[in-house]
C-alpha positions in Angstrom: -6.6 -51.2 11.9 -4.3 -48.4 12.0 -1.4 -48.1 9.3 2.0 -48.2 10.9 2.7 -44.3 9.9 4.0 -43.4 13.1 0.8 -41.3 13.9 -1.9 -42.6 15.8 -5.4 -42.0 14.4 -7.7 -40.0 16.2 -9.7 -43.3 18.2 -6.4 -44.6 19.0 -5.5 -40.8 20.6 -9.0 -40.8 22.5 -8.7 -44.2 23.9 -5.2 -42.8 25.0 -6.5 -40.1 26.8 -9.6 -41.6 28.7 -7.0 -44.3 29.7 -5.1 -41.3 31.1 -8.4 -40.2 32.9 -8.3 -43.7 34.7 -5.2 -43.2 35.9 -5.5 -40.0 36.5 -9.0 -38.4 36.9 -9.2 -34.9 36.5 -9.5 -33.6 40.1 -12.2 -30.6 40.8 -12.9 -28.9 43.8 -16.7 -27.8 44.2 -16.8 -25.2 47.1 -19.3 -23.1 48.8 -17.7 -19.5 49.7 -19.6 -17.0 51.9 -22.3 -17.1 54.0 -24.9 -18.9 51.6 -26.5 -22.2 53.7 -27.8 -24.0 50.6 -25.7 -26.6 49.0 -28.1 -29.0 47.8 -27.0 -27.8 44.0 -23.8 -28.3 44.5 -24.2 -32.1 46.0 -25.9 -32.9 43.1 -23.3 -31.5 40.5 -20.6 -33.0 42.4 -21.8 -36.3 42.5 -22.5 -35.7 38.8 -19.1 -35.1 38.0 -17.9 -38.0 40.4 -20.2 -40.3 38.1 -19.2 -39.0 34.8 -15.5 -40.1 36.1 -14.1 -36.7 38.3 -12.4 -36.8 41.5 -13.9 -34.3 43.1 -13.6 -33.0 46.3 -16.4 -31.0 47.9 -15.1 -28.5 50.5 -18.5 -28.2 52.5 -20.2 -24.7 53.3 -19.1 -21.1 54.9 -15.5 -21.2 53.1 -13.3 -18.6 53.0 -11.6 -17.5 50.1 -8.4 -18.5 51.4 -9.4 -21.9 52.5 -10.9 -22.9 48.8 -7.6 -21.6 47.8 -5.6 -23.8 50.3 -8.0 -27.3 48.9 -7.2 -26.3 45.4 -3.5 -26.6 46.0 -3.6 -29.1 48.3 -5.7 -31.4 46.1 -3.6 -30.7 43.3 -7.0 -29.5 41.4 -7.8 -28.8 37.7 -11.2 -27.1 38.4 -12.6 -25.2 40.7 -16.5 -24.9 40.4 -17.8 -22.1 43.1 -21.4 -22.2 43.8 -23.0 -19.0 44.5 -26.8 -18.7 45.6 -26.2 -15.4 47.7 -25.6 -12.5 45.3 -21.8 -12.0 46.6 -20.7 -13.4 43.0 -19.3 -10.4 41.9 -17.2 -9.6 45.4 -15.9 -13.2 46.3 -15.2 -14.4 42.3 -12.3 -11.8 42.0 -11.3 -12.1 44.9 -11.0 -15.7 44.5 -9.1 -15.0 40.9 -6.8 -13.0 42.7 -6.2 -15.5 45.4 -5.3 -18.4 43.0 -3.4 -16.2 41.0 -1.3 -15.1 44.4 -0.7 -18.4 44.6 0.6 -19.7 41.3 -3.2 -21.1 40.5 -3.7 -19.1 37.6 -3.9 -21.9 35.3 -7.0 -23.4 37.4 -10.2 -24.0 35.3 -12.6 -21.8 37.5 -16.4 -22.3 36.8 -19.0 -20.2 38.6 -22.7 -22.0 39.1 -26.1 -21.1 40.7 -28.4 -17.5 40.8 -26.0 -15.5 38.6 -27.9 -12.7 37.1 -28.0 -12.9 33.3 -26.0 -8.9 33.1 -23.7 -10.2 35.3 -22.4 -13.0 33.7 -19.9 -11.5 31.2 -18.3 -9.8 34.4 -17.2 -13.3 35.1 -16.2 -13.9 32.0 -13.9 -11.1 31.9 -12.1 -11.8 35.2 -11.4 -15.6 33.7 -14.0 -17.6 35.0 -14.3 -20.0 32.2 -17.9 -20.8 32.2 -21.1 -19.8 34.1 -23.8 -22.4 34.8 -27.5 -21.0 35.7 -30.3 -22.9 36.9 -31.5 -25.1 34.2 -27.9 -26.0 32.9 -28.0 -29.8 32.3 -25.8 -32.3 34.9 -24.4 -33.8 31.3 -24.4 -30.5 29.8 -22.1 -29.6 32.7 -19.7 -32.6 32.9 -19.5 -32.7 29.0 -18.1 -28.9 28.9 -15.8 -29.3 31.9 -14.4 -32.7 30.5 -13.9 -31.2 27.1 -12.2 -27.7 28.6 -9.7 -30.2 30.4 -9.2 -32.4 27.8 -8.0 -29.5 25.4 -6.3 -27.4 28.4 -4.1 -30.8 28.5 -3.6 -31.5 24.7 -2.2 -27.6 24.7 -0.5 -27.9 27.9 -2.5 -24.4 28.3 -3.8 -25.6 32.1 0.1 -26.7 33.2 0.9 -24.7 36.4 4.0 -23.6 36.9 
């Protein structure tokens, strides 16, 4: 048991925050932008992170840049995971960047997943995605590093639109 110190110990802080996550599941939007007709990746890591405890709301295929933009605020979302399987990573990621950003998004976790060449990754990186997943990346591996990045985003209030 826990001395009365005024602190709480760190399992006292953790059951805290996953009774936050109850009440309020982090919310992710997993969209497919461009012209790319194959979403069966995305399915699967969406009802991944629906299992691991997510609300996540899956926009369908052929989305504009605008119309991700316009689910993100409207779903009030923490994440944004874009799967891209067409090679246009590098034309519709900034322009997605620059789209949240436009709209006071900024602070939304973006993660990039699917046929990203290996040279093209740190690109990403440096426009703010947070983390790109290639084929082979693990469903628990996946939910584990987005639930983490959260978690701390909302211990630092670094994730906090404004």
């Amino acid at each position: 048991m826990a001395q009365a110190t005024g602190r709480l110990d760190w399992s006292a802080k953790d059951a805290l925050a996953r009774l936050a996550r109850v009440l309020r599941p982090y919310r992710v939007v997993v969209a497919k932008p461009g012209l790319d007709g194959h979403d069966r990746g995305a399915k699967v890591v969406a009802r991944a992170l629906r299992d691991a405890g997510f609300e996540v709301i899956y926009t369908g295929l052929h989305q504009t840049v605008e119309q991700i933009v316009e689910t993100v605020l409207q779903e009030d979302a923490d994440a944004l995971g874009v799967s891209l399987l067409s090679g246009a990573h590098l034309t519709l990621v900034p322009r997605l960047v620059d789209a949240l950003a436009a709209q006071g998004l900024g602070h939304v976790l973006i993660v990039v997943g699917g046929i990203i060449p290996e040279h093209d990754i740190d690109a990403l990186l440096g426009l703010g995605v947070g983390r790109v997943f290639t084929p082979g990346s693990s469903l628990t591996e996946i939910t584990s590093w987005l639930e983490a990045q959260l978690d701390e985003r909302e211990r630092t209030g670094a994730g906090q639109g404004g």
